[in-house]
GUMIBA-815822 format. One record per residue (C-alpha): residue in three letters; x, y, z. Coordinates in pm, whole numbers, padded with zeros to 5 digits, always signed. Example, Ala and Ser with C-alpha at 12.3 -4.5 7.8 and 13.67 -1.06 7.14 Angstrom:
// residues 2
Ala+01230-00450+00780Ser+01367-00106+00714
This chain:
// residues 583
Unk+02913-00407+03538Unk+02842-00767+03651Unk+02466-00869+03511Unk+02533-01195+03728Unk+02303-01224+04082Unk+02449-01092+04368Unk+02570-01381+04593Unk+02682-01263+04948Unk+02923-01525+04966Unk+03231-01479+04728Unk+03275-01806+04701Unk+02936-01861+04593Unk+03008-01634+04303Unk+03331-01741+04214Unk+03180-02091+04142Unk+02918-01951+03915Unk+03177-01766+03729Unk+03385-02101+03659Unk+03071-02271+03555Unk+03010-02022+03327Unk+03356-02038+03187Unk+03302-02388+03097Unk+03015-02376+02965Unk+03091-02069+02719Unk+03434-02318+02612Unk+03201-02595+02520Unk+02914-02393+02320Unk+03028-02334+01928Unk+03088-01980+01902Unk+02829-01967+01631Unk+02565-02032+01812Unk+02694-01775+02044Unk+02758-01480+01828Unk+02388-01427+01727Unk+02304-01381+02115Unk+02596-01135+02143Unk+02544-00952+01865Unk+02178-01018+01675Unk+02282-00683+01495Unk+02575-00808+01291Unk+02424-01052+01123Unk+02030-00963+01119Unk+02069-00627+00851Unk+01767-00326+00944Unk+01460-00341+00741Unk+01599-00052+00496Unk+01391+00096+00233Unk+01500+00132-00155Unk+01551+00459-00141Unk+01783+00449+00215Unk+01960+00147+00069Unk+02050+00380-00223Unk+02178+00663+00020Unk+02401+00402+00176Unk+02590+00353-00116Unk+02543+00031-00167Unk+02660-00225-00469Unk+02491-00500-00590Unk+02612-00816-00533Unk+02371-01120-00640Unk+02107-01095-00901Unk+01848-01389-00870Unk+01606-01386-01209Unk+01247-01581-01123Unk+01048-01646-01398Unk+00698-01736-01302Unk+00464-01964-01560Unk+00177-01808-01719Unk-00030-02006-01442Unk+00074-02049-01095Unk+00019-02404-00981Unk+00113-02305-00572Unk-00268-02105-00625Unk-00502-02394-00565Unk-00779-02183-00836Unk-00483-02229-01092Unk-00419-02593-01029Unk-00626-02718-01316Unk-00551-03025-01545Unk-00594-02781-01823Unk-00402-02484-01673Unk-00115-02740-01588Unk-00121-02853-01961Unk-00109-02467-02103Unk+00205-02426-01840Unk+00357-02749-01999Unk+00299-02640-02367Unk+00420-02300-02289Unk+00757-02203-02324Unk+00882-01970-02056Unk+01118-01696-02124Unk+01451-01745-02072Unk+01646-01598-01799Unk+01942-01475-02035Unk+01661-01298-02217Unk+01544-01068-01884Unk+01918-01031-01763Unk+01996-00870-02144Unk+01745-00595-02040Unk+01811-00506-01684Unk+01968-00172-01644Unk+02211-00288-01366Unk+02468-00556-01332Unk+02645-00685-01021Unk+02905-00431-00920Unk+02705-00140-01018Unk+02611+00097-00710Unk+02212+00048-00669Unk+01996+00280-00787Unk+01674+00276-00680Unk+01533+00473-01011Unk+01736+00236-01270Unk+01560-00070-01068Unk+01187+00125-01124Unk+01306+00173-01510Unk+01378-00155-01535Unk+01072-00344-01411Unk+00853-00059-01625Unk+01103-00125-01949Unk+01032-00523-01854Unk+00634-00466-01862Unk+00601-00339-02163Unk+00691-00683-02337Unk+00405-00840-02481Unk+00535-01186-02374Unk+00541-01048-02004Unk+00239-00951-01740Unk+00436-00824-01439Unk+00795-00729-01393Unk+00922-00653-01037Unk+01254-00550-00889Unk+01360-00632-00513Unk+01607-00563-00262Unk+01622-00814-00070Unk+01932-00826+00109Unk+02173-00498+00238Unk+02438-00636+00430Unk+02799-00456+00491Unk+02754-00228+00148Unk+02568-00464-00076Unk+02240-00510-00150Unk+02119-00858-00320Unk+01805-00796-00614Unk+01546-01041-00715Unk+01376-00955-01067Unk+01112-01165-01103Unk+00878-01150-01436Unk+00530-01330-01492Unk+00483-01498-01840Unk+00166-01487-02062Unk+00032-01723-02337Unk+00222-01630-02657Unk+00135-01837-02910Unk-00170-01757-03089Unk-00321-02006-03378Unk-00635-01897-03403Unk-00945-01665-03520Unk-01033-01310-03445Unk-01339-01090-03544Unk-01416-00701-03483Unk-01714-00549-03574Unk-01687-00110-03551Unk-01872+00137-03800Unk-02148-00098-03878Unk-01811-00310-04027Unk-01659-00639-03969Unk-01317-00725-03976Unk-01145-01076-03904Unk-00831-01276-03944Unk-00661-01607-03988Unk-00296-01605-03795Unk-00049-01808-03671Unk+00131-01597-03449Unk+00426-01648-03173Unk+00507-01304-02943Unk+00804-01490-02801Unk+00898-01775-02982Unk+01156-02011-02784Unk+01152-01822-02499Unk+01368-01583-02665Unk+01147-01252-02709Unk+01124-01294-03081Unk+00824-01237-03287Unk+00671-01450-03569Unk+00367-01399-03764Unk+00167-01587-04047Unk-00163-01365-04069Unk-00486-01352-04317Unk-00666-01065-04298Unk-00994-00925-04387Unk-01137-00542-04345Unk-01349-00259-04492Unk-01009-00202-04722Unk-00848-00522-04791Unk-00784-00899-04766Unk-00388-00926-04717Unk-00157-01255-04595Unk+00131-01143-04381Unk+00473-01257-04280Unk+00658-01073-04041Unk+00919-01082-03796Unk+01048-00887-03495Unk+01408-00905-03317Unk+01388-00694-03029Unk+01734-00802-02884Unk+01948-00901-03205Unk+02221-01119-03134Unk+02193-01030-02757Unk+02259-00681-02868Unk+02035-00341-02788Unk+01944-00362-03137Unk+01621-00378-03315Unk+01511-00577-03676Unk+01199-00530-03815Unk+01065-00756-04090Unk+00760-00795-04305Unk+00594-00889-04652Unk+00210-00823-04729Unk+00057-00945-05017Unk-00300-00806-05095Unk-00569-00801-05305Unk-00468-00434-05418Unk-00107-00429-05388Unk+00163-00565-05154Unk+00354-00423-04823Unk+00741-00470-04807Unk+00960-00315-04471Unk+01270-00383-04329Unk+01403-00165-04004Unk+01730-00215-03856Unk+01794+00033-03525Unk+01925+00068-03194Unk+01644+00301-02983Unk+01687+00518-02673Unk+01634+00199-02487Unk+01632+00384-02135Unk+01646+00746-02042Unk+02015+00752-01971Unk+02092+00597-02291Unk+02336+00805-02434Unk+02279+00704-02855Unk+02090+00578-03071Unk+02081+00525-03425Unk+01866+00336-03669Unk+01789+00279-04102Unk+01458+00176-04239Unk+01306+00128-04551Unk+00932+00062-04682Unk+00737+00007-04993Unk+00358-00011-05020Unk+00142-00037-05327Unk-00280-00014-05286Unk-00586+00134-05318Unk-00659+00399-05117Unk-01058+00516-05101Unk-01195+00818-04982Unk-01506+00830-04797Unk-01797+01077-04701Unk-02122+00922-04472Unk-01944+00551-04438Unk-01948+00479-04815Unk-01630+00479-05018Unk-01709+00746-05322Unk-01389+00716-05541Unk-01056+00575-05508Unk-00692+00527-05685Unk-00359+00378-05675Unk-00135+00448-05410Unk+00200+00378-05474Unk+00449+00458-05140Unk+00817+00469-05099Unk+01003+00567-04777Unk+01349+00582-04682Unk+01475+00734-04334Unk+01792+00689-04133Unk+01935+00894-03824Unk+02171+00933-03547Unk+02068+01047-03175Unk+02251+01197-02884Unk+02157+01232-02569Unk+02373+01326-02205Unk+02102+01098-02040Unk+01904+01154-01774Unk+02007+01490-01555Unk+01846+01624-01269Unk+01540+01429-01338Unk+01495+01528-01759Unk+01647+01422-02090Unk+01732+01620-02387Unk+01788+01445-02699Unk+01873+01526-03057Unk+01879+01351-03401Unk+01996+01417-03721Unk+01928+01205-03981Unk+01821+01209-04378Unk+01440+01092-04494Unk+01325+01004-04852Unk+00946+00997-04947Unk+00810+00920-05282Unk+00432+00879-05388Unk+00287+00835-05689Unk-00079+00813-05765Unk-00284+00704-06077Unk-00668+00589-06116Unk-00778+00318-06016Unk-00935-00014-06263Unk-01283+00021-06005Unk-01594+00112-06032Unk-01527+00428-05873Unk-01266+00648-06050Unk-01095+00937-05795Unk-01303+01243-05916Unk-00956+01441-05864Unk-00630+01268-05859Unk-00384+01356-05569Unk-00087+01518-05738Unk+00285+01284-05740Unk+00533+01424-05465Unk+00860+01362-05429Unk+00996+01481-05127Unk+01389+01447-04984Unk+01534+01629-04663Unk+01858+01629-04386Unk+01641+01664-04041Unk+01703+01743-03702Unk+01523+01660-03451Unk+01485+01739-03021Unk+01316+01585-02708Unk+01305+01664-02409Unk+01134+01449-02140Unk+01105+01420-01782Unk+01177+01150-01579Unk+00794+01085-01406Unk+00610+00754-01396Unk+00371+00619-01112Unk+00253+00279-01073Unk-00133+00204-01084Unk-00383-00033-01115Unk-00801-00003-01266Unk-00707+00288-01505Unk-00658+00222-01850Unk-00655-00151-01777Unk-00802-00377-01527Unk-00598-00526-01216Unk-00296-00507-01375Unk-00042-00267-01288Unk+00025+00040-01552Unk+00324+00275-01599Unk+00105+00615-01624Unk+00361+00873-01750Unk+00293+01204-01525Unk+00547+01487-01621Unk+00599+01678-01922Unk+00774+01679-02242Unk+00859+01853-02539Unk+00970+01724-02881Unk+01013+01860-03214Unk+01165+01820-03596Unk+01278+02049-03870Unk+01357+01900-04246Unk+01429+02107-04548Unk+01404+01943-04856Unk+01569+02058-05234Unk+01569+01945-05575Unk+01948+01913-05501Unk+01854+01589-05282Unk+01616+01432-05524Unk+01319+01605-05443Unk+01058+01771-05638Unk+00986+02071-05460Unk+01187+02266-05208Unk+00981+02279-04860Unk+01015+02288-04510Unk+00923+02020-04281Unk+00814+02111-03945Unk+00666+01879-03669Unk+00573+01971-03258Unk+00447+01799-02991Unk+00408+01899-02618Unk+00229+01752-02338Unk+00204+01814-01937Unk+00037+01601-01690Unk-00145+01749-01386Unk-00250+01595-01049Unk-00460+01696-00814Unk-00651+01633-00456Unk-00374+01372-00369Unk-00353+01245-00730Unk-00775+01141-00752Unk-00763+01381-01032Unk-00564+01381-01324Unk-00528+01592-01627Unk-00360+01524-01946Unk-00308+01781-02190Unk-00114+01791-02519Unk-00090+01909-02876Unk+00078+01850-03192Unk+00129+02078-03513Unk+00313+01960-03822Unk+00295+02044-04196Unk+00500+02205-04484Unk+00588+02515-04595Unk+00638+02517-04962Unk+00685+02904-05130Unk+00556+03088-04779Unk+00262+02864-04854Unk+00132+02582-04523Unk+00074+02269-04676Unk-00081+01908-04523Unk-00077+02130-04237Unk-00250+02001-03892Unk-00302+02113-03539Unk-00414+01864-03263Unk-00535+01939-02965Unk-00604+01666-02661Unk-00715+01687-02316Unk-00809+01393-02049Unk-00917+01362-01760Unk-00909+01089-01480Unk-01130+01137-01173Unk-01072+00829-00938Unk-01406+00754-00743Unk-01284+00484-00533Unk-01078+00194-00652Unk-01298-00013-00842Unk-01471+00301-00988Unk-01300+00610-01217Unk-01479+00866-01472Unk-01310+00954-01799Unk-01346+01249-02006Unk-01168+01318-02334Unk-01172+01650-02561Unk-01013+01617-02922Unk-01003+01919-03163Unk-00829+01888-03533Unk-00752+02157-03741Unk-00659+02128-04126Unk-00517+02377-04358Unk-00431+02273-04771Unk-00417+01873-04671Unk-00309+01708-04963Unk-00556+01554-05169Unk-00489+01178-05072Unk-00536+01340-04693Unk-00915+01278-04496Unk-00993+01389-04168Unk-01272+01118-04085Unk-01520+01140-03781Unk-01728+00793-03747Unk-01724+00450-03562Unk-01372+00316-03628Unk-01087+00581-03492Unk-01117+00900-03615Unk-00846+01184-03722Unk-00615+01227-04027Unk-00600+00902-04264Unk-00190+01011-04308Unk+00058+01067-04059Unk+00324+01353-04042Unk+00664+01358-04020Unk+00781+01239-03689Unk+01090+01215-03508Unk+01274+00867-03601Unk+01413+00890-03234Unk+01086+00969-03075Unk+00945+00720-02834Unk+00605+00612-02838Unk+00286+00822-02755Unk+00310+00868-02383Unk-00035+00918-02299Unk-00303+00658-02348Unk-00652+00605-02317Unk-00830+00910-02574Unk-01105+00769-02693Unk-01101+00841-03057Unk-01430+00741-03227Unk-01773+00833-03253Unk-01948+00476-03179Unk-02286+00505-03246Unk-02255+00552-03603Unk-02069+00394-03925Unk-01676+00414-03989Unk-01566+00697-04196Unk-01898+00909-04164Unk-01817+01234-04189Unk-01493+01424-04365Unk-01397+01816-04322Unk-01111+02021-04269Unk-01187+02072-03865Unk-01300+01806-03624Unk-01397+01818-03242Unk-01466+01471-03029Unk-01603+01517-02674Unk-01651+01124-02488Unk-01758+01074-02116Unk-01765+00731-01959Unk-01771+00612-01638Unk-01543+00310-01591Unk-01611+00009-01339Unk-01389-00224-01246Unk-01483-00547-01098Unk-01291-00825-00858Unk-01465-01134-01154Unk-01201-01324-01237Unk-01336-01533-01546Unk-01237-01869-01583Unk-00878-01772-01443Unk-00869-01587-01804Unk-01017-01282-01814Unk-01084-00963-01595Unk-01450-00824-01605Unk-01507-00422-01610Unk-01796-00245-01768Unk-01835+00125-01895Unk-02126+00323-01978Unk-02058+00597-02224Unk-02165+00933-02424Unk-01992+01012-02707Unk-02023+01363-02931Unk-01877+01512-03204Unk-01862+01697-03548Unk-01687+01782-03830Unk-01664+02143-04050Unk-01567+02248-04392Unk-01549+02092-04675Unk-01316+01754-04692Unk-01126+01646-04950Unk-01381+01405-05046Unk-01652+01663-05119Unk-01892+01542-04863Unk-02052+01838-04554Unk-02115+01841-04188Unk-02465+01761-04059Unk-02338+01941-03749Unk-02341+01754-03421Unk-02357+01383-03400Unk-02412+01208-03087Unk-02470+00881-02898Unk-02480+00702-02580Unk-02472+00306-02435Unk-02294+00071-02248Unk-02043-00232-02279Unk-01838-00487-02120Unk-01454-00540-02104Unk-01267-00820-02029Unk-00900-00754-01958Unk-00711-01064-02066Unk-00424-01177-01775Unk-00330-01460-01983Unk-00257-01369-02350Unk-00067-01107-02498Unk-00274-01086-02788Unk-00504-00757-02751Unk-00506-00631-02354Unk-00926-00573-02363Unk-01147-00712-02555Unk-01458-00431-02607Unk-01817-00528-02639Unk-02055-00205-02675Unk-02404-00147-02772Unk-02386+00184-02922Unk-02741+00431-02954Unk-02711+00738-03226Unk-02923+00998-03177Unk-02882+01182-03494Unk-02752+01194-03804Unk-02945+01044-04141Unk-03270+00724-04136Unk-02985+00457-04315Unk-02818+00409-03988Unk-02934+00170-03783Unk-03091+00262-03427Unk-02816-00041-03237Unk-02496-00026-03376Unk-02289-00320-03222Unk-01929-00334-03184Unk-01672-00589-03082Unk-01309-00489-03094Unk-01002-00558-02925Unk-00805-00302-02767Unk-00470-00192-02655Unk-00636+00006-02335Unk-00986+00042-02149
């Protein structure tokens, strides 16, 4: 049908008709084909998840690195901001397409584009990580990845205070030297155990590869530090091997402790070699089971000490050499948030479950000096509730030995948190710890006091593993010296309530503020003789500031700390400055 007026003369409308014609032979047809059809050209708004049901491939991948300070914000136009932005480096764009999970041609997938930007956040050298559709046009779909850069390069002083003790160092350190993601650092150190200068270096992408080297030399004023890792992770959850050799020796004084005071100590001399091998099918119906097998050797040797205080029982020498296996199993579930663990900056809280665990024998046919089983478990489960203003972390590990039907270093953790979101500048925390100890090895303390608090060794752990996925326990007892208390049982109860405020300052720093109650005790009768005086507790209050500029130490702590028991030499204010991965 005509959508022409209706002339009642036919001449009439045979004239417009012509006119018409001529005109439509003189317009270019481009500027006639949007008005015929807006739709071909103009794509529908489509969401992620309906431009991944389409089907579509990616065709263009724009990278936009974005300087540590963003000179188009008038509050960040600064002489000195523009000189920092100058000085600093910015990472290269080679260096973020190396890690992207996706490369043009690849059908889009809206959960390897989430994977990436979390894998991309968890650089040091890198604030925020983002990936964008923003084009889906006939089957393809164009992606922007755009990362924000931090201050890397740290010459400079730092000082913590915890436990009544101070700490504090001398570096020169570089997070991502050259823009290339590399790691460099020349450290002096000073703490309650030693004074040690550092070297170290970190490759995450060798050679443009997957691959991982791991570097360093320590010397110290009881010993030195030498490591050297070479390995190629589960660098996503579809990734479908990994594999990985490492080596470390470590020579000190080790000190055990009972009310904050050091009572004896010895020599501490520490060996470790581990490689392995990892499968995995990748990531199925929304989990991932891997496993690992792989070969560890672990060799310490003890002897007294030339100190003042001689170790009133020496820890026995033990040699021990197994073939391991080793299973994961981990679901895919990660939500994006902001004011929980850190302050306005977004976080990759880990909200599903997982299950991981390794079995080693070892024999005197290997090189060892006993024949024992290794065992090692860890589970955890996240729970949310009331439209996810409530969340619940729970999670538990068990490890040990078994040597003749006999546990050994044996240890059972137990951890529970919870998040309770007020409103979004306001959250409570709450965190439960309980520790339980059966024939630790002599060299072994399970500590309660102002620094962090738990077993002074590790266990054996998966070399596959990935890193602790939940964050944010608080694991000391602040109002009262480092090291206070030793048993063979421990329980840690902490309650704060977390405020997070819009002060932005100097452009530098993030402002939040906690008031807290901590308490805890310890039972039995620890390895360095010492007893419980039953429950210790405390209260205050403190200040964070969330740096959005460095990647050196996400929150700096300052807390005034109040005990309200244990014996008259500690002091009524304990004060504490630290620096902190977390809130």
């Amino acid at each position: 049908m005509s959508t022409l007026p209706a002339f009642s003369s036919g001449k009439q409308r045979y004239c417009l008709h012509r006119a018409a014609a001529r005109l439509l032979g003189v317009l270019p047809a481009a500027l006639l084909l949007p008005a015929l059809s807006l739709s071909a050209t103009v794509p529908p708004a489509l969401s992620p998840q309906e431009i991944e049901t389409s089907g579509a491939v990616i065709g263009h991948i724009r990278i936009v690195t974005v300087n540590v300070f963003d000179l188009d914000d008038p509050a960040d136009d600064k002489k000195l901001f523009r000189l920092a932005n100058r000085l600093h480096i910015l990472t290269r764009p080679a260096i973020i397409e190396q890690q992207l999970l996706f490369k043009s041609g690849d059908v889009y997938s809206e959960q390897l584009a989430r994977e990436t930007a979390r894998l991309l956040r968890d650089q040091r050298y890198l604030y925020e990580a983002s990936v964008t559709p923003t084009l889906a046009e006939r089957g393809k779909v164009d992606l922007e990845v755009r990362t924000k850069d931090v201050w890397t390069l740290n010459p400079g002083i730092s000082f913590d205070r915890a436990g009544g003790k101070n700490s504090a160092s001398m570096k020169f350190e570089e997070s991502n030297l050259l823009g290339f993601g590399k790691e460099v650092q020349l450290e002096y150190a000073s703490d309650v155990d030693r004074a040690s200068t550092r070297l170290g270096y970190y490759d995450p992408l060798l050679l443009g590869s997957r691959n991982r080297l791991r570097a360093g030399h320590a010397d110290s004023s009881d010993g030195r530090q030498r490591e050297l890792q070479f390995d190629r992770p589960f660098y996503s959850l579809d990734s479908r091997w990994s594999a990985g050799i490492g080596v470390l020796d470590w020579t000190r004084t080790d000190s055990r402790y009972d009310r904050g005071v050091a009572v004896d100590e010895f020599r501490h001399d520490e060996q470790r070699f581990g490689a392995h091998f990892g499968l995995s099918r990748g990531l199925r119906k929304g989990w991932v089971q891997r496993w690992t097998y792989g070969f560890a050797f672990e060799r310490d040797r003890f002897a007294q000490a030339t100190g003042e205080l001689p170790a009133a029982v020496l820890p026995a020498d033990r040699t021990l050499a197994y073939p391991l296996v080793g299973f994961e199993l981990l679901e895919d579930s990660y939500e994006e948030r902001r004011n929980e663990n850190q302050i306005a900056r977004t976080e990759d809280v880990y909200t599903g479950a997982f299950v991981r665990a390794m079995l080693g024998w070892s024999s005197s046919a290997l090189g060892a000096d006993r024949t024992a089983t290794l065992v090692s478990l860890e589970a955890g489960r996240s729970f949310e509730l009331a439209e996810r203003r409530h969340t619940i972390l729970l999670a538990a590990t068990a490890d040990g030995r078994i040597e003749g039907g006999t546990l050994r270093n044996a240890a059972v953790n137990a951890d529970a948190q919870y998040y309770w979101r007020a409103s979004d500048r306001q959250l409570f925390f709450a965190s439960l710890t309980g520790v339980l100890t059966r024939h630790p090895d002599a060299e072994t303390q399970l500590l309660l006091g102002g620094d962090a608090s738990g077993l002074t060794t590790g266990a054996p752990r998966n070399p596959s593993a990935t890193e602790p996925l939940f964050s944010g326990s608080q694991t000391s007892l602040r109002g009262y010296p480092l090291r206070y208390q030793d048993g063979t049982a421990l329980a840690l109860l902490t309650l704060e309530h977390r405020v997070y405020t819009d002060y932005y300052l100097f452009r530098l720093f993030h402002l939040g503020g906690a008031v807290f109650f901590d308490a805890g005790r310890t039972w039995g009768k620890g390895n360095a003789g010492g007893t419980s005086d039953g429950w210790l507790t405390d209260a205050g209050f403190g200040l964070r500031f969330a740096s959005s500029r460095s990647s050196f130490g996400n929150v700096i702590h300052i807390d005034l700390a109040f005990p309200f028991d244990g014996d008259s030499s500690i002091d009524n204010v304990q004060f504490l400055v630290e620096t902190k991965r977390s809130f």
